[in-house]
N, C-alpha and C positions, 0 to 999 in steps of 0.2 A: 812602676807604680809609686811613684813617689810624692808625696805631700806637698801639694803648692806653694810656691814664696808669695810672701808679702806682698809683691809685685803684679802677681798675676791677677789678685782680687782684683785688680783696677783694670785687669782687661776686661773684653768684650766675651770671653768666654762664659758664657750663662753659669755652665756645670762646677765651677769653680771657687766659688766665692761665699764666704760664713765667717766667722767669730770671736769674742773672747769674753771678758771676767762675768761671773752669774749674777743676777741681782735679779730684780722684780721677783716675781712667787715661786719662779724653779726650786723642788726640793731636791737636792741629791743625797745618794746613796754610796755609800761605798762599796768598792769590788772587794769581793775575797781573793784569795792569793792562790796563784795558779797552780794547778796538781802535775806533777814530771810524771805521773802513771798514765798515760794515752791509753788501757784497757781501762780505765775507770769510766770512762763513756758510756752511757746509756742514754742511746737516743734509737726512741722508737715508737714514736709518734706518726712520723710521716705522712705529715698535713698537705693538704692542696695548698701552694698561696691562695692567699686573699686576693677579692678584687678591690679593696676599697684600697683607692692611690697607686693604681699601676701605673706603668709609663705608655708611651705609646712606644709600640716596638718600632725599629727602624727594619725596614723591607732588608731580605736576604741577610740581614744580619745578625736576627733572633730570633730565639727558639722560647719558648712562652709555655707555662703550661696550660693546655687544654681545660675545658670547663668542667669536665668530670676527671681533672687530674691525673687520667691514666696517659696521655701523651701529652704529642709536643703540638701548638701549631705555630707554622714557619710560612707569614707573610712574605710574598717575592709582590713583585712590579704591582702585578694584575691579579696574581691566584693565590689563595689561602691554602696552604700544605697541612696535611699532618703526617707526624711521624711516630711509630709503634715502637714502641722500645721494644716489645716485649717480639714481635714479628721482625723490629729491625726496617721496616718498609715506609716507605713514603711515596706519601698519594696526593694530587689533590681532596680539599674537601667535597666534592660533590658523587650525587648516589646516583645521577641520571646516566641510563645507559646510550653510551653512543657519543654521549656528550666530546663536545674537539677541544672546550676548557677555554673559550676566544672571545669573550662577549658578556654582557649583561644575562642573557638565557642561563648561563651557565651558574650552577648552586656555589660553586668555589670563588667567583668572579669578585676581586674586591673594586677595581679601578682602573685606568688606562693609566694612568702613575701613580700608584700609593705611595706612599712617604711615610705615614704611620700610620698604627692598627693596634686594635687592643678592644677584647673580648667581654662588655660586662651587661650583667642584669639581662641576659639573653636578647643581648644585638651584638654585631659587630659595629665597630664605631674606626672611619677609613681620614686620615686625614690626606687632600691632595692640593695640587696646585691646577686649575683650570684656565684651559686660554692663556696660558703663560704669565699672569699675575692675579687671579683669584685665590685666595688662602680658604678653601673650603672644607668643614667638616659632614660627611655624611653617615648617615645610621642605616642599617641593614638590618632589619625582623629575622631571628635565625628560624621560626617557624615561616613566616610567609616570602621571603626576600625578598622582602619592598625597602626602597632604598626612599630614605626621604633626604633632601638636604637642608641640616638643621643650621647651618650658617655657611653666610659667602661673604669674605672681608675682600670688598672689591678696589680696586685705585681708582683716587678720585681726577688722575691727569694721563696719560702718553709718558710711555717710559719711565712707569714706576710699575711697582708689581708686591703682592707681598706673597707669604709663605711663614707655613708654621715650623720652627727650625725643633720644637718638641713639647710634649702634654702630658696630662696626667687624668685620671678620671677618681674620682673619690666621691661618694654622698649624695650621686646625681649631679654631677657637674664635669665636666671638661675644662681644667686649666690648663693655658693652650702660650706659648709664646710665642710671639707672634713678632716677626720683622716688617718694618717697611722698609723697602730699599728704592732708592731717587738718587738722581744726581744734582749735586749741589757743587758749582762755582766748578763744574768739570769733574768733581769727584765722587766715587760711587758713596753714599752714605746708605746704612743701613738703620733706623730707627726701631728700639725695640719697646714692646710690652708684655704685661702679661694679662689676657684678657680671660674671662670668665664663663662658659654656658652655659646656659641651662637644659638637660639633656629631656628633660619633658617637652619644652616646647620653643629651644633656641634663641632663648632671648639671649643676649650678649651684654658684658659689662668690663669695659674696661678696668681694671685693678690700678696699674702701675703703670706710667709711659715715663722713657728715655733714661731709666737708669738701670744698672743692672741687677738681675732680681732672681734670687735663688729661688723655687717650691719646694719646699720640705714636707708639704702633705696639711691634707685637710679633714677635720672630723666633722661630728654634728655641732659642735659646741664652740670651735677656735680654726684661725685656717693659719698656718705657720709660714712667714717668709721670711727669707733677708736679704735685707735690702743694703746696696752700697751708699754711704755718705756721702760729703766733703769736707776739705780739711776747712774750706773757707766757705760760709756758704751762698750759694750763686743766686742770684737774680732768678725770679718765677718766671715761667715762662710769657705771660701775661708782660712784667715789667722788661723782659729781652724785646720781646718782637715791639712794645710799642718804642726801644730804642735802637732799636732795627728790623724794620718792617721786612724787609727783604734777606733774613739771617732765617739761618737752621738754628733751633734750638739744643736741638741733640750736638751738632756738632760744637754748639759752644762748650756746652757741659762737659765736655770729652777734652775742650780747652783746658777749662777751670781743672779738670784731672791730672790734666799732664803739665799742666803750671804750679797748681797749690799739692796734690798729692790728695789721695784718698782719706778720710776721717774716719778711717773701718766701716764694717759692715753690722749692721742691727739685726737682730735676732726678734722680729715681730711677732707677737702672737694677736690676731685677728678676732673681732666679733663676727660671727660668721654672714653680717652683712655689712661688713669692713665698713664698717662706721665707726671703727676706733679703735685703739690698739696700746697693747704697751708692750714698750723694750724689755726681752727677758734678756740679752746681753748685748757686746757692743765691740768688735775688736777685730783680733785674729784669730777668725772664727774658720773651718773648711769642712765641706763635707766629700765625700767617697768621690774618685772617678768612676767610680760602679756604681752611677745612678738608678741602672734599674734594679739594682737589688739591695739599695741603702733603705728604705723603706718598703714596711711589710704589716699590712692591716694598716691598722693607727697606731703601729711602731714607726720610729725615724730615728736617725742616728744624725750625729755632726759631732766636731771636734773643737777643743778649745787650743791650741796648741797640742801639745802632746796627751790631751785628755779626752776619752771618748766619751760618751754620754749618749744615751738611748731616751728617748721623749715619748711619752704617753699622749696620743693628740683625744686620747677621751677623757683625762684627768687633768692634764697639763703637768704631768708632774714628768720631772727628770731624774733618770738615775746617770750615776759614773758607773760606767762598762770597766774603765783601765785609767788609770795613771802612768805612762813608758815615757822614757828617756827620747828613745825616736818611734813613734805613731805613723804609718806610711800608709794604711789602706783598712775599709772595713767594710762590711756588708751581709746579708742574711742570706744563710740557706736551712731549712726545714724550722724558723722560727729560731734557729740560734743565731748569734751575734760572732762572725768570723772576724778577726782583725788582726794585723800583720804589723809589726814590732821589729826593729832594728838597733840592736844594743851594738854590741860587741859581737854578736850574735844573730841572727837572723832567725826571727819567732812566729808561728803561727799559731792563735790561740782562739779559745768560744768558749761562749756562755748562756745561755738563757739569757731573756729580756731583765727576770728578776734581779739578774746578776748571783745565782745562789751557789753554784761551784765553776769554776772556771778550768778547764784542761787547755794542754797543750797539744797541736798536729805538727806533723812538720819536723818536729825539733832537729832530729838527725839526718832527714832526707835529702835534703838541700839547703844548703850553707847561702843562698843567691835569691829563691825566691820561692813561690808557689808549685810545689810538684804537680798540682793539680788546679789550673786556673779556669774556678766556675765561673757561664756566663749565663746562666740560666736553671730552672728548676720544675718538676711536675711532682707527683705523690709521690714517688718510689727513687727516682731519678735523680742526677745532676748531668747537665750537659757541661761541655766547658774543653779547655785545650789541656792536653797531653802532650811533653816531646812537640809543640806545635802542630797536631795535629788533632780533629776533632772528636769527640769520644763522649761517652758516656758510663758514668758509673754509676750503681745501686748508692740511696744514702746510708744504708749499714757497711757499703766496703769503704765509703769517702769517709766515713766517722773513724772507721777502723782503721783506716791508711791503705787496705790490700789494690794496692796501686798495683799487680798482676792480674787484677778483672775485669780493669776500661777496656769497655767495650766500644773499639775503631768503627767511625762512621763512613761507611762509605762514598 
């Protein structure tokens, strides 16, 4: 889990890419200094996540929590799972008896290939690929299971296709990114954007095309991206193609990259009908490999270097989480702020959003990394690997360490 280089911003890797020095209106806070007493924890809240800015989970490979927080649900291909911690069982979701779980009839049925799924404002919302290059979003009534399809991002030639490589839903909207992928001069090119829904009634709005583009989450007031530079700045795409009519745009871009170098990544904060924006910073910025769990509510996290910082997307305001030597990973479980530290030493620590006492986990467990690495969260719960294997534990034993209560998934 280690902290991206300089270099990787400039890759094609969506998940990877953010920041550096503060300006524009970010206010920061300072961290208090971390407690060596791990009994001084008192966390006992045990909230449901939010839905505002979930991801879309990816099939068979997350566990979610459920909309009344007491489970799990565990998107596969075609069918929606749940899983009872409290029973240990896992079922699909549907209540019809007899049911064979193979088809649209069926209450659990999300798709003939789902790709992504995520639970909000009482629908299911399925993202897939149709006909082997339609990038379609569809919604699902969880009272009546009528599926409508509120967007189809079709190709406009033979041998192109697109596909949403991942989304987020926040405020009534789905931000969705979206690849085009073509062949160009023999070469597979993948064109990205990040396009915008509307989950009342499917209007679509492109945001961003052909550069790469982080989402850090959307409120009612501001919608937070970052966007990659150039060190030199390139030709509009208007001024490229009328000096090369028969040129890919993206792939020039991705020239000018790998010739001039990157000019850092921007730190935008958006009018929420991006009509205008200003730079809250500009640099070497990153945020979490643990995208689904960096952001929670209209909390978000990203890093400046070795500095963490937690963003209010209803104020705009930022506080500093940490100031560490080496900064390697961070993310929320039950509304605290986890993040992982590499001195001389290997540190696991949390804090509230406010930043108002900070403790340490971990400290003595493992010298290497995470004794307990969460990938997901419901009211009472954390899922996540044990020993590499899957497991679940209560948030009062995962606060407390009693790493002898993960509970093995079968």
């Amino acid at each position: 889990m280690s902290r991206p280089s300089g270099k990787m911003l400039g890759a094609a890797l969506l998940s990877l890419c953010l920041l550096s020095s503060l300006t524009g209106c970010l206010q920061t806070t300072q961290t208090s200094q971390p407690s060596p007493n791990r009994s001084q924890s008192q966390i006992t809240h045990h909230t449901t996540p939010p839905q505002e800015n979930q991801i879309f989970s990816l099939p068979n490979l997350s566990w979610m929590s459920s909309s009344d927080g007491e489970g799990f649900y565990l998107p596969g291909r075609n069918l929606l799972e749940y899983y009872d911690p409290e029973t240990q069982t896992r079922i699909p979701l549907c209540s019809q008896s007899g049911c064979s779980h193979s088809g649209e009839s069926c209450e659990a049925w999300l798709a003939a290939d789902c790709q992504g799924f995520v639970v909000y404002d009482n629908s299911w919302y399925v993202l897939t690929t149709e006909a082997g290059s339609h990038a379609v979003l569809w919604k699902i009534d969880l009272d009546t299971h009528q599926r409508t399809k509120l967007c189809d991002m079709a190709p406009k030639a033979d041998q192109q296709r697109y596909y949403f490589s991942s989304g987020y839903v926040s405020h009534g909207y789905a931000y969705l990114h979206l690849r085009h992928q073509l062949t160009w001069k023999q070469q597979l090119v993948e064109e990205p954007s990040l396009i915008r829904v509307n989950l009342a009634n499917g209007s679509v709005e492109t945001l961003v095309e052909n550069v790469t583009v982080t989402f850090l989450g959307a409120g009612t007031e501001r919608v937070l991206l970052a966007i990659e530079t150039f060190a030199v700045t390139p030709l509009s795409e208007k001024e490229y193609l009328n000096q090369h009519p028969d040129g890919n745009y993206y792939a020039y871009l991705q020239t000018q990259l790998a010739e001039n170098g990157s000019g850092g990544v921007e730190l935008r904060e958006y009018t929420p009908d991006m009509s205008s924006y200003q730079v809250l910073t500009k640099g070497n910025v990153w945020v979490s490999t643990s995208l689904s769990q960096c952001r929670y509510g209209d909390y978000t996290l990203y890093a400046v270097d070795d500095t963490l910082y937690v963003y209010n997307l209803s104020t705009g305001e930022s506080r500093q989480v940490a100031e560490e030597s080496v900064l390697t990973n961070f993310w929320f479980i039950d509304g605290q702020i986890i993040y992982l530290v590499r001195n001389k030493e290997f540190f696991a620590r949390y804090t509230d959003v406010m930043v108002s006492t900070t403790h340490t986990l971990e400290n003595e467990s493992n010298q290497q990394g995470v004794v307990f690495s969460s990938h997901g969260e419901c009211q009472n719960y954390v899922f996540g690997l044990y020993d590499g294997e899957e497991c679940l534990m209560t948030k009062d034993d995962f606060f407390a360490e009693r790493y002898e209560n993960v509970i093995p998934i079968p």
